[in-house]
N, C-alpha and C positions, 0 to 999 in steps of 0.2 A: 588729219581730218577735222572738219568744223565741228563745235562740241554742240551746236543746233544743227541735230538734221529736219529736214522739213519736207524736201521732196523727193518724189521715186526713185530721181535720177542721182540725187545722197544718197539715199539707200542703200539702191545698187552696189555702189560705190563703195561703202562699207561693206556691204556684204561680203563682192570682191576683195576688199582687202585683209578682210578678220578670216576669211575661211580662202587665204591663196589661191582664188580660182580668176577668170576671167570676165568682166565685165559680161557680157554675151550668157555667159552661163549664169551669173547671178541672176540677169533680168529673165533669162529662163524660169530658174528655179523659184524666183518671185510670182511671177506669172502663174507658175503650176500651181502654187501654196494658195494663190487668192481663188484660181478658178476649181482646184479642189474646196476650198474652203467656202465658196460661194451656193456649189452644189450640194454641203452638207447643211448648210444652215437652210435649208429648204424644208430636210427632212426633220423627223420628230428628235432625234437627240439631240441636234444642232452638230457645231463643228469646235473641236476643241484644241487648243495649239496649247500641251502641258507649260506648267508653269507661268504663263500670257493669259489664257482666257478663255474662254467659252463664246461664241457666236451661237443665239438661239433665235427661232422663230416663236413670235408670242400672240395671241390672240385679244387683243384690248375689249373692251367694253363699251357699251354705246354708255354716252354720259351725258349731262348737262353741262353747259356753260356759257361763260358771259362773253359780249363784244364789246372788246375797252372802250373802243371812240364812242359806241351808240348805245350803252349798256344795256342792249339788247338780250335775251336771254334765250340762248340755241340749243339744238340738241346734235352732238356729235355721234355720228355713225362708228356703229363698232367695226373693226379693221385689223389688220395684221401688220407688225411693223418688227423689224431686225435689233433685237439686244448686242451687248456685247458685258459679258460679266468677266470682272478679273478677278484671276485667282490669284487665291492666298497668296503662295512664293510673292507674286506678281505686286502684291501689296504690302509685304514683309521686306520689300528690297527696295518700292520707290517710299515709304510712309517709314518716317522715326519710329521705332517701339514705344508705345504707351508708358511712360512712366509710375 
């Protein structure tokens, strides 16, 4: 297997090959994980895959700010936009320990 994966269809791929199942059922099982995980990030706890992460829904802020080319100065509407928080493990396995 390539040591960059990039798209769905490496994934798969891998999935298939680390958990012995078949192509078909990995893009299944892929498939399930996003569209569960899509409908939980909606709700108030978000959607949480141990060890990887947290998917939450967040409420931002109306705010000021500038327009680079016309240093115009705007007011952004406050909005709702999709996090994604990694957990710890998640960070203790791609990040060196702090010296």
């Amino acid at each position: 297997m390539a040591t960059s994966i990039k798209t769905k269809s490496q994934i798969i791929a891998a999935i298939a090959e680390k958990s012995q199942v078949t192509k078909v059922q990995a893009r299944t099982a892929l498939d399930a994980l996003l569209e569960i995980a899509y409908e939980g990030a909606k709700k108030k706890d978000g959607f949480t895959i141990p060890g990887l992460g947290k998917l939450i829904l967040v409420q931002r802020k109306a705010r000021m700010g500038r327009n680079p080319k016309t240093q115009e100065i705007m007011k952004f509407p406050a909005k709702k936009v999709v996090k994604f928080r990694l957990a710890k493990a998640a960070k203790d396995a791609i990040l060196p320990p702090k010296a």
